[in-house]
Backbone as CSV, one residue per row, in Angstrom:
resi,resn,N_x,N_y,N_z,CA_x,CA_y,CA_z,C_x,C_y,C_z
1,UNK,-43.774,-63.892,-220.563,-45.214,-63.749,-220.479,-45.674,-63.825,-219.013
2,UNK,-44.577,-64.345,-218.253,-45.344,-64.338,-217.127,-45.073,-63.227,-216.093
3,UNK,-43.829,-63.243,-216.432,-43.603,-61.912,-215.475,-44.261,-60.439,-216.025
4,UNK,-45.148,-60.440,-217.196,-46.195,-59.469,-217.203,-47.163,-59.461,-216.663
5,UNK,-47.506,-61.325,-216.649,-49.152,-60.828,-216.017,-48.595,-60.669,-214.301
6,UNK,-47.288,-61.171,-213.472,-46.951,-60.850,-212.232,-47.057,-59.208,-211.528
7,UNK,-46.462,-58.626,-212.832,-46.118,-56.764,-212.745,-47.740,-56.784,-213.430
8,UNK,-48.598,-57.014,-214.036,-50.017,-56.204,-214.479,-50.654,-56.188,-213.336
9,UNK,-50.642,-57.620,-211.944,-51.264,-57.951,-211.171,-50.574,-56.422,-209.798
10,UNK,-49.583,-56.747,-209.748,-49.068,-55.162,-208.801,-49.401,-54.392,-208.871
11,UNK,-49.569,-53.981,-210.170,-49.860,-52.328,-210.904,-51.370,-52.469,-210.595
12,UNK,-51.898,-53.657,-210.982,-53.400,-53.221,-211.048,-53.641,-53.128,-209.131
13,UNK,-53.142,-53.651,-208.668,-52.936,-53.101,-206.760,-53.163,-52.428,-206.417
14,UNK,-51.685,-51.627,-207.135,-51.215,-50.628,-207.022,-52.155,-49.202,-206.891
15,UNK,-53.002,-49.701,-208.812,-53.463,-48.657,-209.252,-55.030,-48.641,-207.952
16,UNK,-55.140,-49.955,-207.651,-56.944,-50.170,-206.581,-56.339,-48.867,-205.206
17,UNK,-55.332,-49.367,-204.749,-54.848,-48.626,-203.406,-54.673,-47.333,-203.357
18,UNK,-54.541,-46.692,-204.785,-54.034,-45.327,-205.024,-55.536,-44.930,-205.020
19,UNK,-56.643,-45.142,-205.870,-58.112,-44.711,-206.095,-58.480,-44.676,-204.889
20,UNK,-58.567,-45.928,-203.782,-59.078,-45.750,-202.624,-58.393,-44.745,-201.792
21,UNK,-57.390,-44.410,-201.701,-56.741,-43.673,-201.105,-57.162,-41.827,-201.741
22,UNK,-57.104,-41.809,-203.074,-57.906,-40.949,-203.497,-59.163,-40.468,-203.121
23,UNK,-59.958,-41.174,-203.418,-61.523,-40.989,-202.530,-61.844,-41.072,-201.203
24,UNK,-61.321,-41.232,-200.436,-61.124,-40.943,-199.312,-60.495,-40.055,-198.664
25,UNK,-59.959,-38.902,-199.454,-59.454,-37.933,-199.322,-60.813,-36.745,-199.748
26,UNK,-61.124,-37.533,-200.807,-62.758,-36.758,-201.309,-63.012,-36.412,-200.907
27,UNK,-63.789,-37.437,-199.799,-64.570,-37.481,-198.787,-64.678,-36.671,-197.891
28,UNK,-63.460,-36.637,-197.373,-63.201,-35.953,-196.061,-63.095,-34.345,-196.357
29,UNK,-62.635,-34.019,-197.501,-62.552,-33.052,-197.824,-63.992,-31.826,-198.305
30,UNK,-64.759,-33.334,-198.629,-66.588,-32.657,-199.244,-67.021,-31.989,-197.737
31,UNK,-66.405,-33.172,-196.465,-67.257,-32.253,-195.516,-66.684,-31.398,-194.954
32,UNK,-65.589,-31.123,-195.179,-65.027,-29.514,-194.849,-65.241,-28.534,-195.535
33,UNK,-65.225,-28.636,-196.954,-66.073,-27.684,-197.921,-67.618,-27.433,-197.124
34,UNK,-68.132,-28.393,-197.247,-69.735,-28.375,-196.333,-69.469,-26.940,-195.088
35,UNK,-68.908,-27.404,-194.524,-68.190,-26.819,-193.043,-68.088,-25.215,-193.474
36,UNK,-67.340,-25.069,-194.519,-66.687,-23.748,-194.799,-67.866,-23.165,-195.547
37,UNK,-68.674,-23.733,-196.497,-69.829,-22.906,-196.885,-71.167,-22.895,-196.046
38,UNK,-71.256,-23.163,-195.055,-72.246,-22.625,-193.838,-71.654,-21.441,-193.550
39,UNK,-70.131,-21.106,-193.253,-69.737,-20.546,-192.431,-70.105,-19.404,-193.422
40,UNK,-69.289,-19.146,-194.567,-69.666,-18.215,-195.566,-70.987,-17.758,-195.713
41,UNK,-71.992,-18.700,-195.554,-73.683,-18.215,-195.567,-73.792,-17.601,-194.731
42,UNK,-73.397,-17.850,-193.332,-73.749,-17.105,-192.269,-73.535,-14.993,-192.193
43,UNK,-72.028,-15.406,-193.074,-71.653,-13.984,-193.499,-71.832,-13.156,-194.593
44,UNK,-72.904,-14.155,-195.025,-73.719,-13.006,-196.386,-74.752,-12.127,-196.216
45,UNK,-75.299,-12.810,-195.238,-76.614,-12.271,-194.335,-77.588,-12.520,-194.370
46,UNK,-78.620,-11.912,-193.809,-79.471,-12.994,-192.810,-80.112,-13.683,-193.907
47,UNK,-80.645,-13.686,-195.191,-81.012,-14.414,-195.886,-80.781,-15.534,-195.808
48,UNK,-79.377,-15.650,-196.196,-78.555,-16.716,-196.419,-78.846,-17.637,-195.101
49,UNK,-78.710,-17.078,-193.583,-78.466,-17.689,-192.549,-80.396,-18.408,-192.218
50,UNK,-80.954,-17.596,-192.821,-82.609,-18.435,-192.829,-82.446,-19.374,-193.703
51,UNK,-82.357,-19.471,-194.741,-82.052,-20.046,-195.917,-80.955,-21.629,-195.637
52,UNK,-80.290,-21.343,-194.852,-79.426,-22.635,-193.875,-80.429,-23.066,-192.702
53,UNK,-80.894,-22.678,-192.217,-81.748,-23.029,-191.228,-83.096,-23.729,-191.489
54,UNK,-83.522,-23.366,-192.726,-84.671,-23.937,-193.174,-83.776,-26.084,-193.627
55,UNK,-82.665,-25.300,-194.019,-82.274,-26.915,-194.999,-82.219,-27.687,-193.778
56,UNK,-81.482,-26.928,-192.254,-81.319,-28.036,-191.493,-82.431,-28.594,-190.719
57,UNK,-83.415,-27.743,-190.564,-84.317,-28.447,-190.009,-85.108,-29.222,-191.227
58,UNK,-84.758,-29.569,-192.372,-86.076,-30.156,-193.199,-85.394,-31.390,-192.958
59,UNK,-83.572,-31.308,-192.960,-83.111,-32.669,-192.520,-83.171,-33.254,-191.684
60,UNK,-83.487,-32.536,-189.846,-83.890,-33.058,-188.781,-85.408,-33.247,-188.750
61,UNK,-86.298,-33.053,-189.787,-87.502,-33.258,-189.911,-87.738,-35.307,-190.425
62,UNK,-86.739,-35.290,-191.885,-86.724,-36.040,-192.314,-85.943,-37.476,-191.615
63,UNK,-84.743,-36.854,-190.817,-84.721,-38.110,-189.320,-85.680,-38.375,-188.838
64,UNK,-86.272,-37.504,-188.266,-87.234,-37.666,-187.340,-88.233,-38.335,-188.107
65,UNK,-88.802,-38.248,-189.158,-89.590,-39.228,-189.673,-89.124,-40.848,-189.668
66,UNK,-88.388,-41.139,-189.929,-87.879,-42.299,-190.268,-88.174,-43.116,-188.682
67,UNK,-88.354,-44.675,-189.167,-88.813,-45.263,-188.202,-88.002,-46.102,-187.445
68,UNK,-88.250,-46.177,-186.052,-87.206,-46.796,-185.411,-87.127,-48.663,-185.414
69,UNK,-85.890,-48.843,-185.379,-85.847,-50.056,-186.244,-86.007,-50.796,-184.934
70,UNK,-87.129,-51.822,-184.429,-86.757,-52.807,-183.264,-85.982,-53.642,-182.947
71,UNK,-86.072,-54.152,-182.409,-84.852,-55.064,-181.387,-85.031,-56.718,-182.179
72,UNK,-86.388,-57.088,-182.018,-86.614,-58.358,-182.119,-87.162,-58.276,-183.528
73,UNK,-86.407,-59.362,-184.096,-86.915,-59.682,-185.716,-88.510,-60.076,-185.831
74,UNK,-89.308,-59.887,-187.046,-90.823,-60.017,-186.910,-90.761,-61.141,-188.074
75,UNK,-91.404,-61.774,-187.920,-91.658,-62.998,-189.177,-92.154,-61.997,-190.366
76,UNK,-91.405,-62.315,-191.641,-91.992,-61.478,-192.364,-93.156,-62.854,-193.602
77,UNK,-93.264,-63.712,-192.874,-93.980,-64.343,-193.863,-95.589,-64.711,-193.139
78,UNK,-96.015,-63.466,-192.219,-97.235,-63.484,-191.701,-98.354,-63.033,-192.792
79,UNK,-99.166,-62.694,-192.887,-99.782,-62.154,-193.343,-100.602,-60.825,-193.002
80,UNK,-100.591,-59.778,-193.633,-101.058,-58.652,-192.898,-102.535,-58.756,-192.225
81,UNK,-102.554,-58.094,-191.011,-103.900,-57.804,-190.366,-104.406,-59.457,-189.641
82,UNK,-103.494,-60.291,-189.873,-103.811,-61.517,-188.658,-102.756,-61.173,-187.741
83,UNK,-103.217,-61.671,-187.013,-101.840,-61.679,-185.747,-101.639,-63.025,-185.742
84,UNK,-100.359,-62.980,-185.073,-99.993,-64.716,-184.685,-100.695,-65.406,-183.637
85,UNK,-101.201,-66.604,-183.875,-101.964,-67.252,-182.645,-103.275,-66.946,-182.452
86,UNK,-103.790,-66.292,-182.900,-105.370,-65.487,-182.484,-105.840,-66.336,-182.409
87,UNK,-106.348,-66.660,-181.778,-107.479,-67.524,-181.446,-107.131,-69.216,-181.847
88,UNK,-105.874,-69.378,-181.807,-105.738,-70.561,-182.322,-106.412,-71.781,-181.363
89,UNK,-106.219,-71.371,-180.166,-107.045,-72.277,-179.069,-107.976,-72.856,-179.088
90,UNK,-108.965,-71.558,-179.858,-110.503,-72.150,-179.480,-110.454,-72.538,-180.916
91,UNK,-109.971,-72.300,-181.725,-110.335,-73.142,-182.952,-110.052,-74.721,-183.227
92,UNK,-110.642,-75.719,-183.262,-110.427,-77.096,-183.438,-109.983,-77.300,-184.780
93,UNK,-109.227,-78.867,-184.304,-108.819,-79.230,-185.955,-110.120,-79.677,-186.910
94,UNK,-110.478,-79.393,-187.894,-111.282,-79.977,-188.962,-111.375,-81.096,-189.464
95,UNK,-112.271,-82.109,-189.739,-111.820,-83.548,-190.017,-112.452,-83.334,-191.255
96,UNK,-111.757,-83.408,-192.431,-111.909,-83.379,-193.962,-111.820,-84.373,-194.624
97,UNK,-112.086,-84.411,-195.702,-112.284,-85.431,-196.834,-110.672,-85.835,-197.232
98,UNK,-109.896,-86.964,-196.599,-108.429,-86.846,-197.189,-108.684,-87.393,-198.506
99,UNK,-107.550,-87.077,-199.161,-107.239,-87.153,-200.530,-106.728,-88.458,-201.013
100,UNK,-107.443,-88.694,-202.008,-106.856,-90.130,-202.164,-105.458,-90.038,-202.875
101,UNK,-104.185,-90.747,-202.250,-102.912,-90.970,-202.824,-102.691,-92.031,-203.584
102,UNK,-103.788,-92.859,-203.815,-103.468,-93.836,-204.771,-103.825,-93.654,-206.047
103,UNK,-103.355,-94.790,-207.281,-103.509,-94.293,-208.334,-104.042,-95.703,-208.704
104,UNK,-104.863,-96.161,-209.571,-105.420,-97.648,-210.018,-104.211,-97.833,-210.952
105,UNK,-103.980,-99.348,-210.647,-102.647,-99.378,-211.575,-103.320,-100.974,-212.965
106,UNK,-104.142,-101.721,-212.289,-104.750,-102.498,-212.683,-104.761,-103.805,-211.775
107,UNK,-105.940,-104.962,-212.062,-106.319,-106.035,-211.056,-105.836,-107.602,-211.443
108,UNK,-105.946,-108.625,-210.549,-105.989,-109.536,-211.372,-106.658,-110.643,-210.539
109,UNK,-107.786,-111.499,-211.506,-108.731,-111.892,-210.289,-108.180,-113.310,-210.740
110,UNK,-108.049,-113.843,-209.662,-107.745,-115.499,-209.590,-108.312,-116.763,-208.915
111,UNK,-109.002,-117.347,-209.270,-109.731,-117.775,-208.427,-111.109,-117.473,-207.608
112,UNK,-111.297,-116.347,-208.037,-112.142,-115.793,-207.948,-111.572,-114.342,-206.632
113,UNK,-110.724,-114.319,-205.889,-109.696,-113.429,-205.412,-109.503,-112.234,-206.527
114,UNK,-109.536,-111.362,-205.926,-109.510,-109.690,-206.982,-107.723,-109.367,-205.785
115,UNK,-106.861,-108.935,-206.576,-105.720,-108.539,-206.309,-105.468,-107.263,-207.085
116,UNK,-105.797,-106.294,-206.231,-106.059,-104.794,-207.036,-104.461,-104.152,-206.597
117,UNK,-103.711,-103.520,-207.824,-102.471,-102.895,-207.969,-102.828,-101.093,-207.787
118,UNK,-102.228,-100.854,-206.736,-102.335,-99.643,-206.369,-100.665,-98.642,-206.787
119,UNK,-100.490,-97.211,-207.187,-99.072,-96.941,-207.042,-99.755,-95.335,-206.300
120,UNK,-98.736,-95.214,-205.050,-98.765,-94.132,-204.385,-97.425,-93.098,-204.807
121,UNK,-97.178,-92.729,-205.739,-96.072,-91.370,-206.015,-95.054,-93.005,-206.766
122,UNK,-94.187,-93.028,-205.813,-93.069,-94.178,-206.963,-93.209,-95.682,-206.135
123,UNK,-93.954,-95.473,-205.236,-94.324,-97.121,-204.581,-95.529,-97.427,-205.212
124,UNK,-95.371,-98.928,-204.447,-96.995,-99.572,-205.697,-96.964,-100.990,-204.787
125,UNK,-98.636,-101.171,-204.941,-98.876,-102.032,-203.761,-100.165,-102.969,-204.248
126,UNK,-99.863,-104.218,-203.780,-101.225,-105.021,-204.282,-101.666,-105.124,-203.216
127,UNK,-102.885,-105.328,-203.239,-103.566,-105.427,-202.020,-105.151,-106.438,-202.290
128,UNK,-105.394,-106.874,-201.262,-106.478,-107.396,-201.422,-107.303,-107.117,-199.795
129,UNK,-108.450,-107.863,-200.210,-109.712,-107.033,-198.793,-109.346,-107.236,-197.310
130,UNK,-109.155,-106.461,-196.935,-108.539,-106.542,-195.089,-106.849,-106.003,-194.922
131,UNK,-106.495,-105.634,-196.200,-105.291,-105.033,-196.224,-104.946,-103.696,-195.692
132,UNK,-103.582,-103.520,-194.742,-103.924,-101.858,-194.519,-102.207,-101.641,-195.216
133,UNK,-102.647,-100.696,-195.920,-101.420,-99.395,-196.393,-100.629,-98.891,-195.585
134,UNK,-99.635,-98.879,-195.369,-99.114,-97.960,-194.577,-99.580,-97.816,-193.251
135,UNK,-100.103,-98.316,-192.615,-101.010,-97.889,-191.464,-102.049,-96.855,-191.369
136,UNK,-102.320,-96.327,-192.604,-103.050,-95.604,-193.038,-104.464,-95.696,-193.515
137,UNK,-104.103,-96.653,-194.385,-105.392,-97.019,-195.157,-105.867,-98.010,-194.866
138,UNK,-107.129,-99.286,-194.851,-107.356,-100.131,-194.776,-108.626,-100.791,-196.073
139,UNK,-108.163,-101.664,-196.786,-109.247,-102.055,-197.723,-110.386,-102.806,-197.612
140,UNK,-111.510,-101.805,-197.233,-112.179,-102.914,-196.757,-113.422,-103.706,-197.622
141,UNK,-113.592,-103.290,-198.904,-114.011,-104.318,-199.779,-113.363,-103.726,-201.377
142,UNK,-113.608,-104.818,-201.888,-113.504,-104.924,-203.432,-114.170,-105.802,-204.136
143,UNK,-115.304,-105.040,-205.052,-116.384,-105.896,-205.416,-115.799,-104.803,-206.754
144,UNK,-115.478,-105.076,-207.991,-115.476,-104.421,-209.518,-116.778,-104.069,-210.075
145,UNK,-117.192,-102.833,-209.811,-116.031,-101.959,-210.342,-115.542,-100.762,-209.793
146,UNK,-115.993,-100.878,-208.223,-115.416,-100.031,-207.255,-114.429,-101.081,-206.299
147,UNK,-113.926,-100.212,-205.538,-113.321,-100.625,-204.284,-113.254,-99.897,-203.064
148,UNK,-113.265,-99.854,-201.807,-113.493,-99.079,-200.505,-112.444,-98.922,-200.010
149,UNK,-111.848,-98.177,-199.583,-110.512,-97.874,-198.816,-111.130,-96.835,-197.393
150,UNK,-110.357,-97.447,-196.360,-110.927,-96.488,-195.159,-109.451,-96.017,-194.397
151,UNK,-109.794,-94.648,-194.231,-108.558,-93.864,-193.668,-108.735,-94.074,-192.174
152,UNK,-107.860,-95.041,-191.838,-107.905,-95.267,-190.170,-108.135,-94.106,-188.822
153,UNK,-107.164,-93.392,-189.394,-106.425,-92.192,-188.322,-108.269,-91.392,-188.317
154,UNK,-108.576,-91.233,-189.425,-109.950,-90.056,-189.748,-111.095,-90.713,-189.504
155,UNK,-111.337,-92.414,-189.853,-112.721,-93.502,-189.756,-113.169,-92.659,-190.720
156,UNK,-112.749,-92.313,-191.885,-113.207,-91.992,-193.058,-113.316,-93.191,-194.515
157,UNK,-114.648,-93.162,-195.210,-114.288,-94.172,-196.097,-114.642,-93.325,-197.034
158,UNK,-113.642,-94.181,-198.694,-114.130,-93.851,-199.770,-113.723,-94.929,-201.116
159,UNK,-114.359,-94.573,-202.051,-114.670,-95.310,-203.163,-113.670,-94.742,-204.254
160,UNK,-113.064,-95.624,-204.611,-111.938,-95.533,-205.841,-112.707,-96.739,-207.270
161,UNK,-112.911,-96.414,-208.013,-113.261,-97.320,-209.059,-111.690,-97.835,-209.450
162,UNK,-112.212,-99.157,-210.001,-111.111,-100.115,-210.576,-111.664,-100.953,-211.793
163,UNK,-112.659,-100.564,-212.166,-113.306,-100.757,-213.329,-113.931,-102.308,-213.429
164,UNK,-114.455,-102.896,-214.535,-115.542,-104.001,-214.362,-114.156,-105.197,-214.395
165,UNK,-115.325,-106.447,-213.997,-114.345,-107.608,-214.120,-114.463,-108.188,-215.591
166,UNK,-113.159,-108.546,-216.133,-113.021,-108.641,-217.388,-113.869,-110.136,-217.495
């Protein structure tokens, strides 16, 4: 059994090297046929020899259309009809409303102390008033049934509810 599939694996080689070798004989041979029937047109008369002349120029027409490929690669993930950079200079950055990343997770008041549970994606954070996040955020009150969070980097504040005190 094995020395079949050894000889199927040769043969099938065999048989790849012989095809390529075949078609490549094709090949070479289509454009000498090519070669030899111009020549024949030419000697049928003049029909024939307009009739060749029209095909070759529709093919040096159709080069000539085609576009020349540049040198330097172009970003293809621009968008049409902006250019790159336009005006990026004079345009300033925008100071927007950031998004709140926290999620209310629930509180727990002790003592009269509110210890509000925050989770940002898979972290989670208690916090209480004067606390900063990440260097990001800073809490600057919690009275139930809101709470204030201020985005440092922006001096932006905003209001997250955390619902009444039980």
């Amino acid at each position: 059994m094995l020395m079949i599939k050894q000889y199927g694996v040769w043969i099938a080689l065999a048989f790849t090297l012989t095809a390529t070798a075949w078609v490549s004989q094709l090949e070479e041979s289509d454009d000498a046929v090519g070669l030899k029937s111009n020549v024949l047109l030419e000697t049928e008369g003049a029909n024939s020899v307009i009739k060749s002349q029209r095909i070759a120029s529709a093919a040096n027409s159709i080069a000539i259309a085609r576009p020349k490929i540049s040198e330097e690669p172009k970003n293809i993930f621009t968008t049409f009809g902006v250019a790159e950079n336009a005006g990026a200079e004079n345009i300033a950055p925008q100071k927007s409303a950031p998004v709140n990343p926290f999620v209310y997770a629930g509180k727990v008041v002790e003592d009269g102390k509110v210890t509000v549970f925050l989770l940002d994606g898979e972290k989670s954070h208690a916090v209480n008033v004067g606390d900063v996040i990440e260097e990001t955020w800073k809490v600057k009150s919690i009275s139930p049934p809101n709470m204030t969070l201020r985005n440092l980097p922006l001096k932006i504040e905003m209001q997250m509810e955390i619902g009444a005190t039980s």
